[in-house]
The first five atom37 places (N, CA, C, CB, O) and aatype in JSON, in Angstrom:
{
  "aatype": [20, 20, 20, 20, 20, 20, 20, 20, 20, 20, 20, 20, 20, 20, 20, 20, 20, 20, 20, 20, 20, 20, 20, 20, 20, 20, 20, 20, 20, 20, 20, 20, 20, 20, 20, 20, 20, 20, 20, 20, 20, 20, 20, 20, 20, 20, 20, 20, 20, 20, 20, 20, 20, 20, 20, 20, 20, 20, 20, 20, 20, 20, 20, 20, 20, 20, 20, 20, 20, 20, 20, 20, 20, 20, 20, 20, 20, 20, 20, 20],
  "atom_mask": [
    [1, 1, 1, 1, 1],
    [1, 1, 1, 1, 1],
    [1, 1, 1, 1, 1],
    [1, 1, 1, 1, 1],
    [1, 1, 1, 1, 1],
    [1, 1, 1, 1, 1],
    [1, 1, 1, 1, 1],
    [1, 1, 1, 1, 1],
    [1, 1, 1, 1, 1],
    [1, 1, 1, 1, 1],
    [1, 1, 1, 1, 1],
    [1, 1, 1, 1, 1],
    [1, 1, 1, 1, 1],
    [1, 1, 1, 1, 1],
    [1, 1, 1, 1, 1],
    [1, 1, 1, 1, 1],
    [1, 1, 1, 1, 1],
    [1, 1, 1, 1, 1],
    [1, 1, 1, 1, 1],
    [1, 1, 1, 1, 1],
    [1, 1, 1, 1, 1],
    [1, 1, 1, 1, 1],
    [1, 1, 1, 1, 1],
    [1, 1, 1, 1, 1],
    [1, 1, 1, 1, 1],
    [1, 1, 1, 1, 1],
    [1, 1, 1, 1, 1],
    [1, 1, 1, 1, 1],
    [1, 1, 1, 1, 1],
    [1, 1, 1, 1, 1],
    [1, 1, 1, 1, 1],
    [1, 1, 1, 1, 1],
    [1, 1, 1, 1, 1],
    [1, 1, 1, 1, 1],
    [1, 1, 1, 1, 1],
    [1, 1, 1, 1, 1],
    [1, 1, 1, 1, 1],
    [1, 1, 1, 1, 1],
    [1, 1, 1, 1, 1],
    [1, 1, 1, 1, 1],
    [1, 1, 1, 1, 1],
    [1, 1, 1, 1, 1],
    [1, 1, 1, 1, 1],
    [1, 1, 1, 1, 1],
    [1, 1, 1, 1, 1],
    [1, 1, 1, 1, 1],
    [1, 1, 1, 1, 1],
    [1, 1, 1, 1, 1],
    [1, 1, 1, 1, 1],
    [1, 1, 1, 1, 1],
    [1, 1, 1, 1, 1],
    [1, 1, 1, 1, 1],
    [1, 1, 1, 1, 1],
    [1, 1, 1, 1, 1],
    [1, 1, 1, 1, 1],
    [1, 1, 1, 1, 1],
    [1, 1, 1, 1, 1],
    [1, 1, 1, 1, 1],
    [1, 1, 1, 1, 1],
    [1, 1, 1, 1, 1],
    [1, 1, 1, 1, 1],
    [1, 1, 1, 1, 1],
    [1, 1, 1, 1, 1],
    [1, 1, 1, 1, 1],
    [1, 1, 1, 1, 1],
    [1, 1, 1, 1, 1],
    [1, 1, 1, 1, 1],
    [1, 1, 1, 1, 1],
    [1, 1, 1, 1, 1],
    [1, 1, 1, 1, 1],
    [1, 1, 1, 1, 1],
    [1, 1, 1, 1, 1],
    [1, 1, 1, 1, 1],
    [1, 1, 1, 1, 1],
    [1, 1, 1, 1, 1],
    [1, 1, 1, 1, 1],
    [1, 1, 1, 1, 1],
    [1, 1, 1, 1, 1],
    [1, 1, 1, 1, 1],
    [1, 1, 1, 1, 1]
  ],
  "atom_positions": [
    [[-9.97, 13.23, -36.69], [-10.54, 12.13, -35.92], [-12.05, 12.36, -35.85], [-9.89, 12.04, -34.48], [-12.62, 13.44, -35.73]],
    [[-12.56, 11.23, -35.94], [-14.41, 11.78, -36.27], [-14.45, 11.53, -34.29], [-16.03, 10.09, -37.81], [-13.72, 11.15, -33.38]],
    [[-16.01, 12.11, -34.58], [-16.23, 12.28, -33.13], [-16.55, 10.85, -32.27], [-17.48, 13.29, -33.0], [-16.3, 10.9, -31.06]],
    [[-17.07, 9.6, -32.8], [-17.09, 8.88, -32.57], [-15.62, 8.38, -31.97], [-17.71, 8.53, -33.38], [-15.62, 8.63, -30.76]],
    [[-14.5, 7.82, -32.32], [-13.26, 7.96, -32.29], [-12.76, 9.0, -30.95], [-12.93, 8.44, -33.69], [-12.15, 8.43, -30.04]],
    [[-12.94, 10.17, -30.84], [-12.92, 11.03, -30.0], [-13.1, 11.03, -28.78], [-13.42, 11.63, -30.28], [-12.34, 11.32, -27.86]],
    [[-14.73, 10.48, -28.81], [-15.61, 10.18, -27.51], [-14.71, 8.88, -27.03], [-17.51, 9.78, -27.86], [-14.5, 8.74, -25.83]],
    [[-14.22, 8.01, -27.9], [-13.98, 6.9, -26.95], [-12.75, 7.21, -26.61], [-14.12, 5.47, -27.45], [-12.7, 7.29, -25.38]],
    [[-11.67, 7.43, -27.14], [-10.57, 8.05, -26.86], [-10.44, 8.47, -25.28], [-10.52, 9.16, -27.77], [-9.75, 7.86, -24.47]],
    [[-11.09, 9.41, -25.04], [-12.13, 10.81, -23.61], [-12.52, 9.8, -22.97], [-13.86, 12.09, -24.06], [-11.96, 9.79, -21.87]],
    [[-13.35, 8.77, -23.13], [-13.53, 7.7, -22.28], [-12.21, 7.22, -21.32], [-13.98, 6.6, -23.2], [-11.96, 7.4, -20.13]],
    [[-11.31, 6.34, -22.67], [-10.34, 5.67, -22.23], [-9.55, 6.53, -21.08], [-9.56, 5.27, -23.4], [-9.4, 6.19, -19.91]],
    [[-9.06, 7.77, -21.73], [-8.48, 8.71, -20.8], [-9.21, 8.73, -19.11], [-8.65, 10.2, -21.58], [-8.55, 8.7, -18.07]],
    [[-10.52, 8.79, -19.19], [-11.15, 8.97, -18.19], [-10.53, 7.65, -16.96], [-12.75, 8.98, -18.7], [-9.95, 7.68, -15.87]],
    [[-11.1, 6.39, -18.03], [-10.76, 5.36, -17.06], [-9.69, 5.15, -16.95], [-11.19, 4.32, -17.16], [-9.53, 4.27, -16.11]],
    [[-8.68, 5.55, -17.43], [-7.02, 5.42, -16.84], [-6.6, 6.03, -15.79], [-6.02, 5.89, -17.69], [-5.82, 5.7, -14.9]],
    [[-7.53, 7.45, -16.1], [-7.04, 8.12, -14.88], [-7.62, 8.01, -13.39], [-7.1, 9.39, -15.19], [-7.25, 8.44, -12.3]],
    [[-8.68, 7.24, -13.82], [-9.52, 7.07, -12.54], [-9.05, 5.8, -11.78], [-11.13, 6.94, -12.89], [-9.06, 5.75, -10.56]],
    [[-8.56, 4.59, -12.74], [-7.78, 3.61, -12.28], [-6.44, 4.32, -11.67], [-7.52, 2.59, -13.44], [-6.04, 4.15, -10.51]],
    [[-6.03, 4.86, -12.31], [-4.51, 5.85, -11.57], [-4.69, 6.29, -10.02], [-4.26, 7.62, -12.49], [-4.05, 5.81, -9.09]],
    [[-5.57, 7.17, -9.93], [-6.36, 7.69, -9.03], [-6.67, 7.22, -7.97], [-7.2, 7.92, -9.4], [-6.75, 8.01, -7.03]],
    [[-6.93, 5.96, -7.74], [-7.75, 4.91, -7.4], [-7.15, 3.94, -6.11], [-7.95, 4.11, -8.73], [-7.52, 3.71, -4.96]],
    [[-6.07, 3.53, -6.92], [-5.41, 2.78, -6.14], [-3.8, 3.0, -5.68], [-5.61, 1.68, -6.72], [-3.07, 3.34, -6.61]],
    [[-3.18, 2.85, -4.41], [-1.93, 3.43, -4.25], [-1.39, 1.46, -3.45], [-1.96, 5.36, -2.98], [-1.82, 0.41, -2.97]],
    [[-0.17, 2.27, -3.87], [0.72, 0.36, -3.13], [1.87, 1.28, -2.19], [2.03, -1.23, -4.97], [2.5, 2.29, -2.51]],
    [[1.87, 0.44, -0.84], [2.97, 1.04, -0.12], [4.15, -0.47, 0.57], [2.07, 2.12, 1.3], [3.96, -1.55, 1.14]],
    [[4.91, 0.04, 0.24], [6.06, -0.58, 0.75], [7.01, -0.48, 1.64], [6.55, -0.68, 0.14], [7.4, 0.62, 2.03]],
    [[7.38, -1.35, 1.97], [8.82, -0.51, 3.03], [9.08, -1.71, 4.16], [8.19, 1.4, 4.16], [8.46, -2.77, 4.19]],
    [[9.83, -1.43, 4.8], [10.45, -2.45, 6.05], [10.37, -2.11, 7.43], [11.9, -2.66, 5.93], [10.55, -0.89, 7.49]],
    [[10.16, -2.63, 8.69], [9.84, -2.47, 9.86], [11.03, -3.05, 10.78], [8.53, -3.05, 10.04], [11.12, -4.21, 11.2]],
    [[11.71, -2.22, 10.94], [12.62, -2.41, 12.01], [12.81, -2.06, 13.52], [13.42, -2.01, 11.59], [11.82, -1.47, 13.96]],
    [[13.54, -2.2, 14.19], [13.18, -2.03, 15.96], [14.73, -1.2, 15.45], [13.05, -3.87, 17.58], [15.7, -1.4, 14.72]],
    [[14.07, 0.1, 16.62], [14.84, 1.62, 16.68], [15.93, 1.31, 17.17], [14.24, 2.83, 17.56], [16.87, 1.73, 16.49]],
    [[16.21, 0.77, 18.04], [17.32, 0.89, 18.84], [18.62, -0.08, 18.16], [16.85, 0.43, 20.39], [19.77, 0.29, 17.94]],
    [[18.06, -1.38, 17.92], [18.96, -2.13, 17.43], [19.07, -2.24, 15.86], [18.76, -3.31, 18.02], [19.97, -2.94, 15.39]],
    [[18.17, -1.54, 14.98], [17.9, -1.64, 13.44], [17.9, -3.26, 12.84], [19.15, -0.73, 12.64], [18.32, -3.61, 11.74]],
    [[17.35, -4.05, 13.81], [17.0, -5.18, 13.46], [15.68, -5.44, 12.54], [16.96, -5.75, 14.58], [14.79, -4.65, 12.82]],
    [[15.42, -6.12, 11.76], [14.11, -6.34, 11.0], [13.35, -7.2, 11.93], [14.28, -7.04, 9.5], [13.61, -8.28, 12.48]],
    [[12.21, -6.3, 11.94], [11.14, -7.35, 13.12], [10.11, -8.01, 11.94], [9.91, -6.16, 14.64], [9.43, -7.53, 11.04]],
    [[10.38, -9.4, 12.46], [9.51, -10.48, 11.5], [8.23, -10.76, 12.17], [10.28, -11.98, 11.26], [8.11, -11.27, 13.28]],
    [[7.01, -10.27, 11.13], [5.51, -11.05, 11.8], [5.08, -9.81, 12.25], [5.59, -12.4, 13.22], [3.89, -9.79, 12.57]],
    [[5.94, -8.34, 12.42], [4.92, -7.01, 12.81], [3.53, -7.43, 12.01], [5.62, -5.23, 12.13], [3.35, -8.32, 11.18]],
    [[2.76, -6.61, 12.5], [1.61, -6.08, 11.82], [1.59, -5.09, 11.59], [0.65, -6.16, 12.22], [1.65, -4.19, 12.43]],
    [[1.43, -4.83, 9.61], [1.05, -3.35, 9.38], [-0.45, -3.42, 8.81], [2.13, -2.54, 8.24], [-0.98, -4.25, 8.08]],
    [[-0.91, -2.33, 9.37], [-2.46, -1.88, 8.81], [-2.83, -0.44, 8.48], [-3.52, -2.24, 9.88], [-2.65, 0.56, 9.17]],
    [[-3.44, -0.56, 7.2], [-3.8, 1.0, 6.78], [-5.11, 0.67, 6.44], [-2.91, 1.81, 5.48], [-5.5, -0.05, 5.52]],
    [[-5.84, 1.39, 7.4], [-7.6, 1.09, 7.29], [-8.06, -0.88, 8.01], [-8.1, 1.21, 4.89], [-7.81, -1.57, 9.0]],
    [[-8.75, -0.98, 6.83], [-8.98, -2.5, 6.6], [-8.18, -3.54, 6.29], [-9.7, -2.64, 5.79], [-8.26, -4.75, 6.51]],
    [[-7.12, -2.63, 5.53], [-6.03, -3.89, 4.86], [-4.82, -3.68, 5.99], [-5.32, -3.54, 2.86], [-4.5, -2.67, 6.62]],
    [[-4.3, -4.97, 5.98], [-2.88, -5.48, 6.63], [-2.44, -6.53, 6.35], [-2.78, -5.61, 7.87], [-3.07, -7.41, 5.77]],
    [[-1.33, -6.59, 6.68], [-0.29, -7.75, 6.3], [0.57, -7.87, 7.52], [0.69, -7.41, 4.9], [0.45, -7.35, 8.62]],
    [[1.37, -8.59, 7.09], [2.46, -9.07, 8.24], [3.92, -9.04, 7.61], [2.13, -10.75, 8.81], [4.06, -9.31, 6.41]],
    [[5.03, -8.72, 8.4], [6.47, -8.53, 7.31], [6.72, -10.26, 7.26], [8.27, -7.38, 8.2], [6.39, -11.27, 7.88]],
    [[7.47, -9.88, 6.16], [8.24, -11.73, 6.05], [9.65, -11.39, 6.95], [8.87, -12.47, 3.82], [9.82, -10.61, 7.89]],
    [[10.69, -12.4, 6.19], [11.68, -12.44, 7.52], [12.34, -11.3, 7.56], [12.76, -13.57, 7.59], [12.86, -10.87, 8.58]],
    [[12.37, -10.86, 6.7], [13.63, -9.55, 6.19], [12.73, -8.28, 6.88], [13.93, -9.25, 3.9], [13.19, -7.14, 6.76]],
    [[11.87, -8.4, 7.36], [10.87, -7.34, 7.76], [10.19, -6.76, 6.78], [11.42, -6.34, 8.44], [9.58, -5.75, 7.14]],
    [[10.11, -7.02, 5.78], [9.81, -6.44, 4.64], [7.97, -6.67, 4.35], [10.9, -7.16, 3.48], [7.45, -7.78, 4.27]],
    [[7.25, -5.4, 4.23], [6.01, -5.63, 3.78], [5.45, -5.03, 2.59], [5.28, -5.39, 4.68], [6.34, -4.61, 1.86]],
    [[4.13, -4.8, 2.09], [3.45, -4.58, 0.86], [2.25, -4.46, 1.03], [3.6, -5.45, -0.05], [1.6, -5.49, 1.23]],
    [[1.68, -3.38, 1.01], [-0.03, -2.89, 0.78], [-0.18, -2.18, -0.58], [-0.62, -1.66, 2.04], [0.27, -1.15, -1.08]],
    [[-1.42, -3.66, -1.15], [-1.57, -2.52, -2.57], [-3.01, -2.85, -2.8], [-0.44, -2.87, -4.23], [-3.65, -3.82, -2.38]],
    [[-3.42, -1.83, -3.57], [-4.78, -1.23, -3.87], [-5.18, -0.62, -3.28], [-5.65, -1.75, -4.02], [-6.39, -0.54, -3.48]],
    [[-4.61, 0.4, -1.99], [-5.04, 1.46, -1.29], [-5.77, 2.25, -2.13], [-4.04, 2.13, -0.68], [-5.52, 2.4, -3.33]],
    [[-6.67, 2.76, -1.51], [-6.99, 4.54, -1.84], [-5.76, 5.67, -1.37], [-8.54, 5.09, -0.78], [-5.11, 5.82, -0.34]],
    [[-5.79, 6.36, -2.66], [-5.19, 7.43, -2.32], [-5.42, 8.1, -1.61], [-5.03, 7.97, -2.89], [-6.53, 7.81, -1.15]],
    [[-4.85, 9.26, -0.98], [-4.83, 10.74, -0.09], [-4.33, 9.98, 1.45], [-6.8, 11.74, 0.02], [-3.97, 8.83, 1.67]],
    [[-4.46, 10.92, 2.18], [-3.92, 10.76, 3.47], [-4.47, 9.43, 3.9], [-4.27, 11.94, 4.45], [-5.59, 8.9, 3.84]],
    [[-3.16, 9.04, 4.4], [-3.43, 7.33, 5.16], [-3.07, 7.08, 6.55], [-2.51, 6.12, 4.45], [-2.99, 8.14, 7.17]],
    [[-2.96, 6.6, 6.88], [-2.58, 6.21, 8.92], [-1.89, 5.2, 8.96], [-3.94, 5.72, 10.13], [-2.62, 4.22, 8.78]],
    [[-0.96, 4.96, 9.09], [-0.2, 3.52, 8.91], [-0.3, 3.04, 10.1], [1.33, 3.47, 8.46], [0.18, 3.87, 10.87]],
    [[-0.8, 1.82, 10.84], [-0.29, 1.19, 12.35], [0.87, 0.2, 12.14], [-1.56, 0.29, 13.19], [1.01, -0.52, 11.16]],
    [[1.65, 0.28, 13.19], [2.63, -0.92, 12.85], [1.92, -1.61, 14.57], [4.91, -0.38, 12.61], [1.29, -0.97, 15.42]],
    [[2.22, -2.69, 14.58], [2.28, -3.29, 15.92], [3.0, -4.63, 15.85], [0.86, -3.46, 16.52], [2.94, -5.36, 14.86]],
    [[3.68, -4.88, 16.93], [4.63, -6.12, 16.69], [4.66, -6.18, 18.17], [6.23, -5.97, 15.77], [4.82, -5.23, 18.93]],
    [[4.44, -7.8, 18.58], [4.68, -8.14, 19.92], [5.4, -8.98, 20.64], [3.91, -8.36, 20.27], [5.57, -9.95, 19.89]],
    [[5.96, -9.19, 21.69], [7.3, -9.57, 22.11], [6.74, -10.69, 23.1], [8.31, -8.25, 22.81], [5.98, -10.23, 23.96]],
    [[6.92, -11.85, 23.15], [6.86, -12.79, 24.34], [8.29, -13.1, 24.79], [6.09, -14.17, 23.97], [9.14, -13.55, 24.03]],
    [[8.61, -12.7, 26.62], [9.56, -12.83, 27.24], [9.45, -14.08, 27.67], [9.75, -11.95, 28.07], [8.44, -14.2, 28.37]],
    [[10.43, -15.69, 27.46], [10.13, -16.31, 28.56], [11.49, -16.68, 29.59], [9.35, -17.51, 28.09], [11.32, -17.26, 30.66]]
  ]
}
């Protein structure tokens, strides 16, 4: 392989892995402890980004940064 060829090769590698690296997606479902019901409309937030579950409780954060994250859930109840 000439070196030209090489170098870009070492490139590509670079930016794959840095795209790899880069971004993380988290998933999962939010349910209430006691009854294992799916709570619809929580709020989850990690950092800046959040979403809200759909009905199934079900949510999706993607393009995180990797390494240690903080997940908040919060979901609120009106009694009437």
């Amino acid at each position: 392989m000439n070196m030209t060829k090489r170098l870009f090769a070492a490139v590509m590698l670079l930016v794959a892995t840095s795209v790899a690296v880069v971004a993380a997606n988290i998933k999962g479902k939010v349910v209430d402890r006691q009854t294992g019901e799916a709570l619809i409309g929580a709020t989850v937030m990690v950092g800046d980004n959040g979403c809200a579950t759909d009905v199934n409780g079900e949510f999706e954060l993607k393009g995180l940064k990797r390494g240690n994250l903080s997940i908040i859930i919060k979901e609120e109840r009106c009694e009437v």
